[in-house]
N, C-alpha and C positions, 0 to 999 in steps of 0.2 A: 618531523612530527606534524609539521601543518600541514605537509603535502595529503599526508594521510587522513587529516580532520577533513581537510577539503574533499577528498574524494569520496569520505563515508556520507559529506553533505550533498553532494551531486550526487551519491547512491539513492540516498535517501529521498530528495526530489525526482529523482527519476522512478523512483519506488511510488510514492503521493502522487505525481501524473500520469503513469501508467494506471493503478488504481481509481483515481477521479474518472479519468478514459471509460475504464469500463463498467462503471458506475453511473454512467451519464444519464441513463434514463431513469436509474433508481432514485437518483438525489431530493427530489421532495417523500418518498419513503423513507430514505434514510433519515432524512432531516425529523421526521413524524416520529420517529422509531425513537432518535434519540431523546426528541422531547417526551415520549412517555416514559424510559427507559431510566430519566432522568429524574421525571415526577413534578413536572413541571406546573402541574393541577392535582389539585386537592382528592379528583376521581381516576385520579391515573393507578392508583394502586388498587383498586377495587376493580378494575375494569380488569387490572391484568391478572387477578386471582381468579375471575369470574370466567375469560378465556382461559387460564392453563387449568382452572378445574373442569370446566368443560371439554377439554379433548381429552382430557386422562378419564372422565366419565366417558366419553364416546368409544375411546381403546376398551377400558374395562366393559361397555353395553355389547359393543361390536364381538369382542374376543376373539380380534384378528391371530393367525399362526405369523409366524415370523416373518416369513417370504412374504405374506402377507399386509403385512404392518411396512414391511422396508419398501415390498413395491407400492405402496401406497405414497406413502413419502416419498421416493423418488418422482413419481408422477405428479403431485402436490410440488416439487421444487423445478419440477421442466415447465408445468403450467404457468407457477409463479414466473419463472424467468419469463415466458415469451408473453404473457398478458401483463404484467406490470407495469412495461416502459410504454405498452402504448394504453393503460388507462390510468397512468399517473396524468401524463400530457393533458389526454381528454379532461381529469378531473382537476387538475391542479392547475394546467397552462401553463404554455409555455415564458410568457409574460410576466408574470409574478414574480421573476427570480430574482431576491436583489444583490448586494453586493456583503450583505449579512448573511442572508445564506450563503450564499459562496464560502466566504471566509471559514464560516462555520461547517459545511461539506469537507474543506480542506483541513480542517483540523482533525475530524471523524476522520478522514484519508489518513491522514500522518502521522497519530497514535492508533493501532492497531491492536486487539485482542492477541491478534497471528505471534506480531512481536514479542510483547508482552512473553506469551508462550515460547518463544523459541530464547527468550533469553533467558526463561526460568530453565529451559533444559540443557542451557551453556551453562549456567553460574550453581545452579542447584539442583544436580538431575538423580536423584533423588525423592527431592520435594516435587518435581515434576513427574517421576514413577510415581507416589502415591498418587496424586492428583489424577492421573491418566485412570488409574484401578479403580480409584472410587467412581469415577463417572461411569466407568464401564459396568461397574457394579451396580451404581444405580439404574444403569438406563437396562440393565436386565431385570433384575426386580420387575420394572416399571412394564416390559414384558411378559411377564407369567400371568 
């Protein structure tokens, strides 16, 4: 029995380091993300109503087709990956980094969304079919 606890512990560090790894040039965005995500100020939540009504205003002005709306997004997520880690650096420095964020990077690492998700569809798959339809459902809505 501990052999096993041990090994799902060195899974799960090997899991958080591989991840930190390739997160390396996002982690003062990530770090940003969770502190608004979190609402860490008083204007964090105004801010985020203010962008998620604006792109769904710019979807609804645009009235992209579909192929249209996904290639956009994907192009929007290739840009993002390759401009982010060299204008975090520029903007944030490399220097700043202290041992609080770190800690706090590896924690955002080590509890994950992903997880989360895969254990709702081991323990309650089910609960994780609805879950899956209504996003799907939403996010078509949110296309028409």
């Amino acid at each position: 029995m501990v052999e096993g606890d041990n090994h799902s512990t060195n899974l799960l560090a090997a899991e958080t380091a591989s991840l930190e790894e390739q997160l390396q040039g996002w982690g003062e965005v990530v770090l940003m993300a969770d502190k608004v995500l979190r609402w860490e100020t008083a204007w964090f939540p105004p801010a985020i109503m203010g962008v998620v009504s604006s792109v769904f205003l710019m979807i609804y002005y645009l009235d992209p087709s579909v192929l249209s709306g996904v290639s956009c997004f994907v192009m929007f997520l290739c840009l993002a990956d390759y401009l982010v880690p060299i204008l975090a650096l520029r903007i944030f420095g490399s220097n700043k980094w202290t041992t609080e964020q770190q800690q706090r990077f590896h924690e955002i690492c080590t509890v994950g969304w992903w997880k989360r998700l895969v254990t709702l569809k081991e323990e309650k798959p089910k609960m994780y079919f609805m879950t899956r339809i209504q996003s799907h459902y939403w996010v078509c809505i949110q296309w028409k």
